[in-house]
N, C-alpha and C positions, 0 to 999 in steps of 0.2 A: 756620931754626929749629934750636935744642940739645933732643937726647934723646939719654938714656942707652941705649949700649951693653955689651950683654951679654956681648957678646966680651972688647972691647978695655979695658973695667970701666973707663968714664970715660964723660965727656962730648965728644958729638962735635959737629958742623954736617950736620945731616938733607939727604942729597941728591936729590933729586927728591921731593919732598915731596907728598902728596896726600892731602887732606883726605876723609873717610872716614866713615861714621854703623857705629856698634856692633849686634848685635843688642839690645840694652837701648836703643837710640834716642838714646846719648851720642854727642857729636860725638869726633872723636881723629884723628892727623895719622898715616899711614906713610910711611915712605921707607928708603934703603937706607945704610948706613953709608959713608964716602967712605975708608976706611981698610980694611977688611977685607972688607966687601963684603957684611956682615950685617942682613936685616933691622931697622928699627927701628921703633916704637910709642912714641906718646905720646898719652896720654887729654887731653881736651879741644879747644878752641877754638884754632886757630893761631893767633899773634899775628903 
């Protein structure tokens, strides 16, 4: 899965990806940047 990184101010490939429920009950993906090593967040459903 591609989410934006904050660091690296681009689009990466989400490494270890784990799908995740919000305090508000929305679904959203984390995982860690395979480039710099920074967390990543993306709201919604994995695809």
């Amino acid at each position: 899965m591609e989410a934006y990184c904050m660091k690296c101010k681009g689009k990466q490939t989400m490494s270890n990806p784990q799908e995740i429920t919000m305090k508000n009950g929305r679904p959203a993906t984390q995982g860690v940047c395979p480039v710099c090593g920074t967390k990543m967040f993306k709201i919604g459903k994995a695809s």
